[in-house]
Biopython code that builds the backbone (N, CA, C, O; Angstrom):
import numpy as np
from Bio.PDB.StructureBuilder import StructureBuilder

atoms = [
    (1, "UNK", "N", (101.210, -36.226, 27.929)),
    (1, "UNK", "CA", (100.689, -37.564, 28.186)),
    (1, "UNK", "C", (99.199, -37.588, 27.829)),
    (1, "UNK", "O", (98.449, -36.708, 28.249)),
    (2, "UNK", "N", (98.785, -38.554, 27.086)),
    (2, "UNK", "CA", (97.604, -38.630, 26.658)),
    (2, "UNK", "C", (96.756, -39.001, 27.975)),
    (2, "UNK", "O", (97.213, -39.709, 28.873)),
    (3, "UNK", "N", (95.326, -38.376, 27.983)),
    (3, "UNK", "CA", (94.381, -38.913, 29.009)),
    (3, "UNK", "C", (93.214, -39.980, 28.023)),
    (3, "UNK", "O", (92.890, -39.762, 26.856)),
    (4, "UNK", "N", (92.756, -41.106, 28.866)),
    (4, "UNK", "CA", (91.534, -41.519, 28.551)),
    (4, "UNK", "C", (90.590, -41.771, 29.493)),
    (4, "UNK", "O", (90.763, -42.121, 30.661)),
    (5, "UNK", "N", (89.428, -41.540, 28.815)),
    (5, "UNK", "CA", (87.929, -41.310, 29.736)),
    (5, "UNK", "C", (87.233, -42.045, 29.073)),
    (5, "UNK", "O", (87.068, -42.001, 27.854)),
    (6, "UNK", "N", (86.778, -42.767, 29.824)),
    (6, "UNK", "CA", (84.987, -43.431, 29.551)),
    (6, "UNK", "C", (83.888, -43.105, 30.225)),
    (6, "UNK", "O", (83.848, -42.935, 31.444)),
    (7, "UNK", "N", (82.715, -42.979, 29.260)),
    (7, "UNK", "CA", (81.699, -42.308, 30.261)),
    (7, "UNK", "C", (80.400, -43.564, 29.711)),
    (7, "UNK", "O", (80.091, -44.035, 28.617)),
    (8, "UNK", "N", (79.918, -43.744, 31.094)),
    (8, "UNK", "CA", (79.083, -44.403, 30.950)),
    (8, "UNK", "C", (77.570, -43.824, 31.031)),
    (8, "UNK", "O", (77.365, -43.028, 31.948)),
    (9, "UNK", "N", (76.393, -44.167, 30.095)),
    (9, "UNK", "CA", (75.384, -43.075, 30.021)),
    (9, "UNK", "C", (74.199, -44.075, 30.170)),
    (9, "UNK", "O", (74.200, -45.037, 29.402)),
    (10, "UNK", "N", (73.110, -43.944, 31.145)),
    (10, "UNK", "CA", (72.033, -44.732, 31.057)),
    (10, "UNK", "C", (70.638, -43.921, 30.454)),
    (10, "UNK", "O", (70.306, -43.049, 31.257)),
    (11, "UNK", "N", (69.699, -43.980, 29.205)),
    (11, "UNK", "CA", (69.203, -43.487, 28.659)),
    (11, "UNK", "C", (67.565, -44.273, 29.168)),
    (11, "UNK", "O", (67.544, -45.474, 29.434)),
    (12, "UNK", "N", (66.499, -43.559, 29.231)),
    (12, "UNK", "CA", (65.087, -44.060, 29.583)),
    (12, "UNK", "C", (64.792, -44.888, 27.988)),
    (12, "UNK", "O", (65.129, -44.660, 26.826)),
    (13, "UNK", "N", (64.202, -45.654, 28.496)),
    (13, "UNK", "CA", (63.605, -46.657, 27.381)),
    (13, "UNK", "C", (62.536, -45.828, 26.179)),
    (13, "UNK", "O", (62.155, -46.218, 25.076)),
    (14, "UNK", "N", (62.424, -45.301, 26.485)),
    (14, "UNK", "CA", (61.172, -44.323, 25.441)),
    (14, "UNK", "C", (61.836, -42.921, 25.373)),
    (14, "UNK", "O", (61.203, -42.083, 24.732)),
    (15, "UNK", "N", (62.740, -42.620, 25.802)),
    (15, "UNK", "CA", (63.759, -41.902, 24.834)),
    (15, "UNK", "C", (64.812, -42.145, 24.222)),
    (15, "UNK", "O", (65.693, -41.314, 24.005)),
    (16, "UNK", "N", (64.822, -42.941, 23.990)),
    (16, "UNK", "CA", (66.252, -44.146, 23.180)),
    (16, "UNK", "C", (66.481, -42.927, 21.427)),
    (16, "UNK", "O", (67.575, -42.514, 21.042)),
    (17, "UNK", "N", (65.539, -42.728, 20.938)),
    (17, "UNK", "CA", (65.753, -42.260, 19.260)),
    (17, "UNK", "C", (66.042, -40.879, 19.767)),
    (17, "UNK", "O", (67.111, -40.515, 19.277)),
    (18, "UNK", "N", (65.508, -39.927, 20.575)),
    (18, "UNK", "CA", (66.273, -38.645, 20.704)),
    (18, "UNK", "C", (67.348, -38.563, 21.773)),
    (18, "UNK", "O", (68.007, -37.535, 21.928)),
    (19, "UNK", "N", (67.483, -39.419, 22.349)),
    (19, "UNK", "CA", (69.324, -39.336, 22.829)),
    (19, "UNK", "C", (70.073, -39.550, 21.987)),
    (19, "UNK", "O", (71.040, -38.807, 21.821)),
    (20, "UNK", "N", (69.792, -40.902, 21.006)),
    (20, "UNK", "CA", (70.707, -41.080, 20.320)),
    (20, "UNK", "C", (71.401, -40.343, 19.010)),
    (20, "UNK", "O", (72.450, -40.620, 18.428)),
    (21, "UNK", "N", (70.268, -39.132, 18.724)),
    (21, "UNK", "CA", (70.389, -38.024, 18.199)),
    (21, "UNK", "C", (71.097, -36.685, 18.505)),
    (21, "UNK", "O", (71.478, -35.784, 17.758)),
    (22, "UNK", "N", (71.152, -36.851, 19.887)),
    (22, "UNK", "CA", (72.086, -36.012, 20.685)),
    (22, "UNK", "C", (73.641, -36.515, 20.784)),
    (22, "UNK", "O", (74.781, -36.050, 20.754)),
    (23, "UNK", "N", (73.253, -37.225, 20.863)),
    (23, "UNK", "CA", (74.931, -38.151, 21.175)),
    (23, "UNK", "C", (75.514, -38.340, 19.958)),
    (23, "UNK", "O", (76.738, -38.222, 19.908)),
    (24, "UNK", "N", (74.829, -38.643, 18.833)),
    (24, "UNK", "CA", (75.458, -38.371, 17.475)),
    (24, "UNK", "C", (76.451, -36.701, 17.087)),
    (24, "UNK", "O", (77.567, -36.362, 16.693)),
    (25, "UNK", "N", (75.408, -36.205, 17.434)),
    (25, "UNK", "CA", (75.793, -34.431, 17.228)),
    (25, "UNK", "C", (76.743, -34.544, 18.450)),
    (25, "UNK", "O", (77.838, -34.435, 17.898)),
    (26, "UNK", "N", (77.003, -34.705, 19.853)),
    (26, "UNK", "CA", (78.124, -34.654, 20.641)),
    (26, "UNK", "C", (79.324, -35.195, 19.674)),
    (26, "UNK", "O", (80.399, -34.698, 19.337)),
    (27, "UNK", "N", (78.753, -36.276, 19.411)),
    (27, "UNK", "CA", (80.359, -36.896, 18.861)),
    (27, "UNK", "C", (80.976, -36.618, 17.636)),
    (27, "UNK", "O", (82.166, -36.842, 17.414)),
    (28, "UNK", "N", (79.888, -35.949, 16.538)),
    (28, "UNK", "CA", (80.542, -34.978, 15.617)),
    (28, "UNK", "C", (81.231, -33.829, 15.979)),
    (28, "UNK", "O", (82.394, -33.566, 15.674)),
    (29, "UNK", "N", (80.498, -33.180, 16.616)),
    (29, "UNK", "CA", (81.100, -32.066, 16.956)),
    (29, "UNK", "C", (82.221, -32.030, 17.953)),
    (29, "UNK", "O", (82.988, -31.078, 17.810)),
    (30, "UNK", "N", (82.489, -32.890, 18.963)),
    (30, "UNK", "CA", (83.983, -33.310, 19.901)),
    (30, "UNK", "C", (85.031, -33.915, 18.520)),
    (30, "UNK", "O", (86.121, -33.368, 18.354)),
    (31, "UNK", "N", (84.765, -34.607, 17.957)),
    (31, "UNK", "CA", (85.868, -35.516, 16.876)),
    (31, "UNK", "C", (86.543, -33.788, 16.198)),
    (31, "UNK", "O", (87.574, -33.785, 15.524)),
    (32, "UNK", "N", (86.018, -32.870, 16.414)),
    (32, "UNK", "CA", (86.226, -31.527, 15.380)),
    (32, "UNK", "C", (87.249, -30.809, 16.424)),
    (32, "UNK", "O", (87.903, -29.867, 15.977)),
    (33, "UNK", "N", (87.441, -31.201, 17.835)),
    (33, "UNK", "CA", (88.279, -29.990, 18.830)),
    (33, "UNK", "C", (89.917, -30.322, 18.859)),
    (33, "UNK", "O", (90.223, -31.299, 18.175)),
    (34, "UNK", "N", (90.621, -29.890, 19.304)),
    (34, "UNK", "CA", (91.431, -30.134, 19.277)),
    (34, "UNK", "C", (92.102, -30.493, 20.563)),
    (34, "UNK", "O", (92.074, -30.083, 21.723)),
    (35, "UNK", "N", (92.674, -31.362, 19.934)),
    (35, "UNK", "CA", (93.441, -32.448, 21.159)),
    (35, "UNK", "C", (92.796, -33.587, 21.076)),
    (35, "UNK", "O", (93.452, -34.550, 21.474)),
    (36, "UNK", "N", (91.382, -33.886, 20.569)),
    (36, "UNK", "CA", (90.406, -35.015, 20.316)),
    (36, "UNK", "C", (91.018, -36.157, 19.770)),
    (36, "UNK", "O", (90.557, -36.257, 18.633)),
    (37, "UNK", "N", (91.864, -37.129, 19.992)),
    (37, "UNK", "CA", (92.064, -38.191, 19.181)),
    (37, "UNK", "C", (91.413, -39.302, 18.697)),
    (37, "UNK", "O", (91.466, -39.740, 17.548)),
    (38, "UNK", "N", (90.571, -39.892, 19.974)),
    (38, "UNK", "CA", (89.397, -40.414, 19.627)),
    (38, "UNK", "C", (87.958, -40.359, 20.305)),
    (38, "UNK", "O", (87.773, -40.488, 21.515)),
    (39, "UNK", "N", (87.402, -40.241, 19.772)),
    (39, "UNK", "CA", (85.423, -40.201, 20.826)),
    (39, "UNK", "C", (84.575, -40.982, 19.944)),
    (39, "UNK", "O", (83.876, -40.607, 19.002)),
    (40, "UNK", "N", (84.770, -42.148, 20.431)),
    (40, "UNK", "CA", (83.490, -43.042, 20.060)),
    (40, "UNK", "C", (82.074, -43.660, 20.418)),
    (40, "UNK", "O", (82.096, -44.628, 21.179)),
    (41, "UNK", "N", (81.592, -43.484, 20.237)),
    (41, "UNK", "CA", (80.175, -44.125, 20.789)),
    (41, "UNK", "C", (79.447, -45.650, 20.591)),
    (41, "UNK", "O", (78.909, -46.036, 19.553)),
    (42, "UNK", "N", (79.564, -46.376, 21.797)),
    (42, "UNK", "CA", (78.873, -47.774, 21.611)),
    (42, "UNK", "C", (77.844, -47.506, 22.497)),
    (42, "UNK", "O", (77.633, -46.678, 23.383)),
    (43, "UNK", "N", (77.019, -48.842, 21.794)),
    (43, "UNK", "CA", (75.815, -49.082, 22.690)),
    (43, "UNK", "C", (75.661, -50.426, 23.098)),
    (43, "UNK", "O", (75.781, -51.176, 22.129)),
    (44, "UNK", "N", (75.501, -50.858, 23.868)),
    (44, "UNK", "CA", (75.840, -51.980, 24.675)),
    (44, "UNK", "C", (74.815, -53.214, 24.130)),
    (44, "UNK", "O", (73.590, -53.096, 24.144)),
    (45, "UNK", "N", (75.437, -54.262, 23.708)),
    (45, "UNK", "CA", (74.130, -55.288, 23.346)),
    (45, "UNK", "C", (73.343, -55.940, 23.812)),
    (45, "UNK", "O", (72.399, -56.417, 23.182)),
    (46, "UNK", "N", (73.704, -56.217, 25.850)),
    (46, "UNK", "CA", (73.097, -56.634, 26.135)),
    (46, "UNK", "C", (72.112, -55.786, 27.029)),
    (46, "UNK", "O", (71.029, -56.026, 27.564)),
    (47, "UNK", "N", (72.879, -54.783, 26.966)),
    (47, "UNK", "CA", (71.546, -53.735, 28.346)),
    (47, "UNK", "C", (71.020, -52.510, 27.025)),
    (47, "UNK", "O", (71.725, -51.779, 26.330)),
    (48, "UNK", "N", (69.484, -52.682, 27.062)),
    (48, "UNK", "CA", (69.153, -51.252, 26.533)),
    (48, "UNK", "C", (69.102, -50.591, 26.944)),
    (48, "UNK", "O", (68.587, -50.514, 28.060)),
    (49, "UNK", "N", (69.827, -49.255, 26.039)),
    (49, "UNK", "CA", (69.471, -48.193, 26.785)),
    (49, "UNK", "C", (70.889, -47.874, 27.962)),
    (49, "UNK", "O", (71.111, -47.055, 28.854)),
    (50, "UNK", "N", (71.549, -48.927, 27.406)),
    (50, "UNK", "CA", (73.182, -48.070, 28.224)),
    (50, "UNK", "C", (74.445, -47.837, 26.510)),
    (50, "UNK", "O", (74.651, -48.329, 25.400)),
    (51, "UNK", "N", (74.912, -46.773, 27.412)),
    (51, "UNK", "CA", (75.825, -46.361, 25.845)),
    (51, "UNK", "C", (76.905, -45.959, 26.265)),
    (51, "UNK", "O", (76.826, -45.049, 27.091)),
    (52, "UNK", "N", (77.980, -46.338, 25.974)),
    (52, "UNK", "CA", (79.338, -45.209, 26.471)),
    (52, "UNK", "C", (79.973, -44.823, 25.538)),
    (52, "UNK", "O", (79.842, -45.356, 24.436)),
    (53, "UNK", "N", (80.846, -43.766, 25.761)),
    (53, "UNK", "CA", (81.817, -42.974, 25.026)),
    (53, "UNK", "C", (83.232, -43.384, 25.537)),
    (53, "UNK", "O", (83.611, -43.229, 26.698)),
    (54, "UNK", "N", (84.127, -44.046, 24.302)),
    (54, "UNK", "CA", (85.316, -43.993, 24.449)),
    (54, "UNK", "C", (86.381, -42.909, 24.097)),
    (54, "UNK", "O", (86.729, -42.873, 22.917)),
    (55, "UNK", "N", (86.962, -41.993, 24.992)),
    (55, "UNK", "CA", (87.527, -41.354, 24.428)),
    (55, "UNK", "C", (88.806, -40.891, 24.550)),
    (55, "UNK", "O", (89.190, -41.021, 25.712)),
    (56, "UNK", "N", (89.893, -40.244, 23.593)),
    (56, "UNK", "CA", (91.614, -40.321, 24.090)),
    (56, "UNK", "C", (91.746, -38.343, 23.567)),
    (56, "UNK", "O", (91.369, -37.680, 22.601)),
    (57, "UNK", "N", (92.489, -38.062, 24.850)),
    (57, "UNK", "CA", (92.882, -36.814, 24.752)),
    (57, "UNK", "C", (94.217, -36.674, 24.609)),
    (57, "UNK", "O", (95.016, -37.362, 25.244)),
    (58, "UNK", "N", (94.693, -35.409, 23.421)),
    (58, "UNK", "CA", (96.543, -35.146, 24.070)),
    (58, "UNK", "C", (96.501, -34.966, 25.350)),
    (58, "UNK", "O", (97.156, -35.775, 26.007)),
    (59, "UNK", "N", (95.962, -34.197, 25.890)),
    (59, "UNK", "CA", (96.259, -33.746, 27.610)),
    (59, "UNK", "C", (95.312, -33.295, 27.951)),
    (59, "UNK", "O", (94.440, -32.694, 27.324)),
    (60, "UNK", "N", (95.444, -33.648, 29.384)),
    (60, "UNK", "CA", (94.561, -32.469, 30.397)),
    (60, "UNK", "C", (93.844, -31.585, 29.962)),
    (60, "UNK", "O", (92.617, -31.686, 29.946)),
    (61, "UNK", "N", (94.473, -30.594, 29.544)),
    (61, "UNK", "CA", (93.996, -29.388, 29.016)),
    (61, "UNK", "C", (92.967, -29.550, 27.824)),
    (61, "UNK", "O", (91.790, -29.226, 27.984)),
    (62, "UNK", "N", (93.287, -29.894, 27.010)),
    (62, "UNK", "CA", (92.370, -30.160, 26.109)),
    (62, "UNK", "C", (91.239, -30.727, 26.661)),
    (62, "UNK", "O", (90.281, -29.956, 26.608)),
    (63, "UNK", "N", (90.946, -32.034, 27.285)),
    (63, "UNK", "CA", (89.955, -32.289, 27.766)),
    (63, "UNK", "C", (89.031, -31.129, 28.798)),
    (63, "UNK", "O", (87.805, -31.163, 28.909)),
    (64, "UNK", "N", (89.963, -30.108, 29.507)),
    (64, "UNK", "CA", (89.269, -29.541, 30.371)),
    (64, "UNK", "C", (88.215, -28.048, 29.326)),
    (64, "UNK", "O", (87.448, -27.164, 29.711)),
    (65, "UNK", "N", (88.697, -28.422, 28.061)),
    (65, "UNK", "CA", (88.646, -27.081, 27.388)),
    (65, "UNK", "C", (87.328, -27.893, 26.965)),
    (65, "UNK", "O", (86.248, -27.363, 27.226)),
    (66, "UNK", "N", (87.346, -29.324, 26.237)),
    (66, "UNK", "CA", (86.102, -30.214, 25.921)),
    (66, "UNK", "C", (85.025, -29.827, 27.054)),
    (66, "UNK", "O", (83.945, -29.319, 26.753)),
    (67, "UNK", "N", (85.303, -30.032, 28.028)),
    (67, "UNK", "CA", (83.846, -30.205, 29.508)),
    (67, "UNK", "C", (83.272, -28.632, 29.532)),
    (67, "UNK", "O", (82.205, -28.198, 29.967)),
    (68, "UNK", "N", (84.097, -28.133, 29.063)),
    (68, "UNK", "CA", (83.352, -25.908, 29.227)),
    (68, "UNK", "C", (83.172, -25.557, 27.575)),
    (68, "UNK", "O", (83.000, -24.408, 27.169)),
    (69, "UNK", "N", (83.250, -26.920, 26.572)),
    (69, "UNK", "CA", (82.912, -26.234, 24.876)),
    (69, "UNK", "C", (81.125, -25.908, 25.444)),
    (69, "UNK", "O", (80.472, -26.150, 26.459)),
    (70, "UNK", "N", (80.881, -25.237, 24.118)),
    (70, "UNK", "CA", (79.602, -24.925, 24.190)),
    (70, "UNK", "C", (78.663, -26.002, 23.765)),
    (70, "UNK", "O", (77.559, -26.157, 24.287)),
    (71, "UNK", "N", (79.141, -26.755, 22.785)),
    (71, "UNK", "CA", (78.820, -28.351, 22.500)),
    (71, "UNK", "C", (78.123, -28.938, 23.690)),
    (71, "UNK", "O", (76.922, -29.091, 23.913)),
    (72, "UNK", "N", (79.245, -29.242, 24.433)),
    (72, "UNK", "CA", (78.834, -30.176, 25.439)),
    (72, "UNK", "C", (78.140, -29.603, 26.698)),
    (72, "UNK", "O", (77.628, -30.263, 27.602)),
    (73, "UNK", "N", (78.220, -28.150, 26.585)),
    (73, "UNK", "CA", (77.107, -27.410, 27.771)),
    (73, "UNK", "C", (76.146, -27.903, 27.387)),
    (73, "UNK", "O", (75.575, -28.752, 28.071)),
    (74, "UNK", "N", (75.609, -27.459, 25.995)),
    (74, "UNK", "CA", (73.946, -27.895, 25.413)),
    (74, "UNK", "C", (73.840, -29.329, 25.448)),
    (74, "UNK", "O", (72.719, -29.762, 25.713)),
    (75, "UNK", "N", (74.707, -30.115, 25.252)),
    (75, "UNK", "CA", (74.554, -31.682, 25.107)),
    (75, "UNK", "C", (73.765, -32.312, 26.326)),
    (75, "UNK", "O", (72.831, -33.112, 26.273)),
    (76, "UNK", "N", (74.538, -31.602, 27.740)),
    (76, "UNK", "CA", (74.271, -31.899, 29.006)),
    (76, "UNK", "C", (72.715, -31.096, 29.443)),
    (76, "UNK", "O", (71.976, -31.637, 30.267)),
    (77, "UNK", "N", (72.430, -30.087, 28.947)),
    (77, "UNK", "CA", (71.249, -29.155, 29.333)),
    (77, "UNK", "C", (70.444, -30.304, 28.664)),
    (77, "UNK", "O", (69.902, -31.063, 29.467)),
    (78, "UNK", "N", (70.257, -30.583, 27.307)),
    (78, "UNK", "CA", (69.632, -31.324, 26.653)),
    (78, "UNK", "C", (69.075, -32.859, 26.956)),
    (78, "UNK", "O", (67.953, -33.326, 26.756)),
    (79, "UNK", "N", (70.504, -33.597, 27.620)),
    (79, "UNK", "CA", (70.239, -34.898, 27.766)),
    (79, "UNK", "C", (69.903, -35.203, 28.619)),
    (79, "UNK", "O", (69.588, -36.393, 28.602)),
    (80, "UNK", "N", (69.683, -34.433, 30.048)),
    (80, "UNK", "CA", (69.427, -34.692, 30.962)),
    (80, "UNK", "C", (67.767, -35.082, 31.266)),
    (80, "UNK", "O", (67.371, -35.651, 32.283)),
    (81, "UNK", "N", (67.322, -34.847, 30.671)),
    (81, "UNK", "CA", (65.253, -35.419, 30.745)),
    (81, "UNK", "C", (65.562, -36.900, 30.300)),
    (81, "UNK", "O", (64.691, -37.699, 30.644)),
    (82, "UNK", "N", (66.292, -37.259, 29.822)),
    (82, "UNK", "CA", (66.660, -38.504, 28.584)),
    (82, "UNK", "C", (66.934, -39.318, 29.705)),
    (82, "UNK", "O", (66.194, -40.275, 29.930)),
    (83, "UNK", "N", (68.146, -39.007, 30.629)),
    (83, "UNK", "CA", (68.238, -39.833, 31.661)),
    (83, "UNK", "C", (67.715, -40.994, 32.373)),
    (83, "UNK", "O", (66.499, -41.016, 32.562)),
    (84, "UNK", "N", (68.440, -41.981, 32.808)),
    (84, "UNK", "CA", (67.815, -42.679, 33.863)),
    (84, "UNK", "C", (68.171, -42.530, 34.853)),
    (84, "UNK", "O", (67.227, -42.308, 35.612)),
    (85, "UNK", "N", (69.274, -42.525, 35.416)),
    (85, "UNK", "CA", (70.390, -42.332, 35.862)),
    (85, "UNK", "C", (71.798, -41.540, 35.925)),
    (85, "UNK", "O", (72.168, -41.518, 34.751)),
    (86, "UNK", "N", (72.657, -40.955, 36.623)),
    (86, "UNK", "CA", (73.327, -40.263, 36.549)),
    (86, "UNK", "C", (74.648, -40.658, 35.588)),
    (86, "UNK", "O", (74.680, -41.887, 35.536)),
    (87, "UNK", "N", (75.935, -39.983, 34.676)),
    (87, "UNK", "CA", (76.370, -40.681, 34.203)),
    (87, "UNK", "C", (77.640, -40.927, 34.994)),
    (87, "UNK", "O", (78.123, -40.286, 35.927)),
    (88, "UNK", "N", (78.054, -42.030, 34.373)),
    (88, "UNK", "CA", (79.523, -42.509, 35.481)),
    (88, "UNK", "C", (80.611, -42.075, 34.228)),
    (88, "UNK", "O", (80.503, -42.233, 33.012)),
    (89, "UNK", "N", (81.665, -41.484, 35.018)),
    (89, "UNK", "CA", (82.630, -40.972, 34.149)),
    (89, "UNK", "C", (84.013, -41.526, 34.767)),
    (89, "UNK", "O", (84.362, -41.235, 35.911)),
    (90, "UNK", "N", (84.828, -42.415, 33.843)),
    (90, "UNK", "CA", (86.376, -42.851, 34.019)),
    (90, "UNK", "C", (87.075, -41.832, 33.526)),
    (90, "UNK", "O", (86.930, -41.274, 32.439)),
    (91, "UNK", "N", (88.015, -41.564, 34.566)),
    (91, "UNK", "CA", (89.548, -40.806, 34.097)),
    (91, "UNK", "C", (90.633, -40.818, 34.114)),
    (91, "UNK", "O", (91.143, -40.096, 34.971)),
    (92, "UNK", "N", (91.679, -41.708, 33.103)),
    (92, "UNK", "CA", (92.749, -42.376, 33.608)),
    (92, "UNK", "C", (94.003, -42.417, 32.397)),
    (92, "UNK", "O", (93.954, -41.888, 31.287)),
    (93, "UNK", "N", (94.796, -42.982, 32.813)),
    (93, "UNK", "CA", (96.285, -42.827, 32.182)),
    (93, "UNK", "C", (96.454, -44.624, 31.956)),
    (93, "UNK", "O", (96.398, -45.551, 32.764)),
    (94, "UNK", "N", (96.713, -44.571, 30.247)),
    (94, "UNK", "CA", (97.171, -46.224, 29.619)),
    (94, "UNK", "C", (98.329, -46.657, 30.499)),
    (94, "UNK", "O", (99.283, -45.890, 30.627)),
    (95, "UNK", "N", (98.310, -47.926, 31.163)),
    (95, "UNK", "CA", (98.969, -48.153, 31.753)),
    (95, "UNK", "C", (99.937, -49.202, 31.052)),
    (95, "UNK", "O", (101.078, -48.986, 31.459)),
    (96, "UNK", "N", (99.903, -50.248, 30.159)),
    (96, "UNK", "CA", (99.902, -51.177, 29.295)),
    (96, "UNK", "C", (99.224, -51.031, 28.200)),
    (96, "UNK", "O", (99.216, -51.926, 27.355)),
]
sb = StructureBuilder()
sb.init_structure("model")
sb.init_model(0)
sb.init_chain("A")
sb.init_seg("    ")
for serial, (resi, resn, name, xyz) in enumerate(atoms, 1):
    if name == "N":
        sb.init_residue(resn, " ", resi, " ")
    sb.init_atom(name, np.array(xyz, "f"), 0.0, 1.0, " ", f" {name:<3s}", serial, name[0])
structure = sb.get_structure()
């Protein structure tokens, strides 16, 4: 059963060009793992400086193998000064 997650990310206003440099390289490098079906990145038009990731896993597993890649260790060591706020993360099963 496929999983999907959204993560919601709030970025400081005067670090907007090197998050979004980070989050580029996250989402190249996740689109490359396996089980990855989709990981996309928007940025919201009306709030600056909020961005989320849409993303669809084959399973569980795969995703749990995504949260311990080495990718996303550094992504998280990295993005965290960038911050405004903590990020909010959805985890759920297509219902319709």
């Amino acid at each position: 059963m496929n999983v999907y997650l959204s993560a919601i990310i709030h970025i400081k206003e005067n670090s907007l060009m090197d998050a979004i440099e980070l989050l580029k390289k996250l989402v190249i490098e996740t689109r490359k793992e396996k089980g990855c079906l989709q990981y996309d990145l928007y940025e919201d038009i009306r709030n600056k400086g909020l961005f989320f990731i849409h993303e669809i896993w084959e399973s569980n597993d795969d995703l749990q193998l995504h949260q311990v890649s080495d990718h996303m260790m550094k992504f998280r060591e990295n993005i965290a000064a960038f911050l405004e706020k903590p990020n909010i993360v959805y985890v759920g099963n297509k219902l319709f």
